[in-house]
N, C-alpha and C positions, 0 to 999 in steps of 0.2 A: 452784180455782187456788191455788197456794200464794204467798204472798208471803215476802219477804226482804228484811234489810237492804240500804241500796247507799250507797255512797260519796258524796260528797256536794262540790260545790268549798268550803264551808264547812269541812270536818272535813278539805280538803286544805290548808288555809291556817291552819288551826290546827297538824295536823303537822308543815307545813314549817316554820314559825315556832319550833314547839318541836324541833324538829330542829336548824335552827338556831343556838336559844340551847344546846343542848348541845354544838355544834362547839363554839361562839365560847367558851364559860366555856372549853372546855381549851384556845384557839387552835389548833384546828385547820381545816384548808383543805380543803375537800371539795367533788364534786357529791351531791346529793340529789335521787333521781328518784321521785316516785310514781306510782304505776301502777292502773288500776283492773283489776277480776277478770277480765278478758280479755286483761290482758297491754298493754294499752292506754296511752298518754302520757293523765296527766291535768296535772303540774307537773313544773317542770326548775330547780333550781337549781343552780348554778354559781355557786360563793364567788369574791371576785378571787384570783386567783393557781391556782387549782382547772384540772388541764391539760384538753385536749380529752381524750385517754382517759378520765380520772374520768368525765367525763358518760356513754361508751358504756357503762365499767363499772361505775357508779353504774345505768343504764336495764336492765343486762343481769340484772345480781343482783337487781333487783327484778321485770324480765320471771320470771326463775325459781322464784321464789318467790310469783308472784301463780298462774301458772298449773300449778304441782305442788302448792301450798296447804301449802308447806313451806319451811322454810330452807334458804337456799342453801350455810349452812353444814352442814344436814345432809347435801348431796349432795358436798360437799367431804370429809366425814367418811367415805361411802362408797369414796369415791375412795383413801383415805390410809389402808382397808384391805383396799385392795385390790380391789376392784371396777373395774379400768379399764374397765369397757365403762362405763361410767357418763359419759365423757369423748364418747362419740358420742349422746348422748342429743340430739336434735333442740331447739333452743334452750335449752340447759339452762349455765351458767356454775358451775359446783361452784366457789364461793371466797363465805366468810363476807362476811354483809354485807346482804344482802337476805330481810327479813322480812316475812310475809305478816300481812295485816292482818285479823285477824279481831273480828267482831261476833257476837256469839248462837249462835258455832259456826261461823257462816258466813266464809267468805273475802270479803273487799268489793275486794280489791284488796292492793298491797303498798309496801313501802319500800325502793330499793338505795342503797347510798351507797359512795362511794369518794373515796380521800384522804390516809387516814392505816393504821395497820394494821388488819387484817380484822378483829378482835374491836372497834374502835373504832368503826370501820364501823359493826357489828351494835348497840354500845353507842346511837351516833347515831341511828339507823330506830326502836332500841325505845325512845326516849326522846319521838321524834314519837308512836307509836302510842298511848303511853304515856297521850296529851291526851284518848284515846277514850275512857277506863276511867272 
């Protein structure tokens, strides 16, 4: 039997916390959604002022990227050269932002965030995962 890393509500409260504090130092408003490796709700935050879309698209970008074990800016970056079939890909949101969270190689789950612009976004998630290292 092999065993593997797994996400943990511990190492999801240290993320979100340092997620967080990266919004807030630039003031920025955002949702932050974590996900574990099946694409799963583990934390939902929603800043004040953070609209109801940020949450879908904060949950969406990080569904993307937990269960392709990739960024959702890379499938964005597909997109913009040129690959539209990439846009029908079954759950899949191609817009920067949501980054998969990886342990020992492994995927445990991911970050999406929305709010402010997409590389901010991205800046945000890799600032949570960041807590991992």
């Amino acid at each position: 039997m092999k065993m593997r890393p797994m996400l943990t509500l511990e190492d999801v409260k240290k993320i979100t916390a340092a997620a967080e504090a990266e919004a807030n130092q630039h003031q920025w408003i955002v949702a932050i959604a974590i996900l574990d490796d099946g694409g799963h709700l583990m934390s939902l935050t929603r800043m004040d002022g953070a609209t109801p879309a940020n949450v879908t698209i904060a949950t969406e970008k990080a569904r993307t990227a937990a269960l392709s074990r990739r960024s959702s800016g890379a499938w964005e970056e597909r997109v913009k050269a040129g690959r539209l079939s990439m846009l029908m890909m079954p759950g899949m949101l191609p817009v920067q932002g949501g980054v998969p969270i990886l342990v020992e190689g492994v995927c445990v789950g991911a970050v999406g965030v929305s709010g402010v612009q997409s590389h901010e976004d991205e800046q945000i998630a890799n600032a949570g995962i960041a807590v991992l290292s």
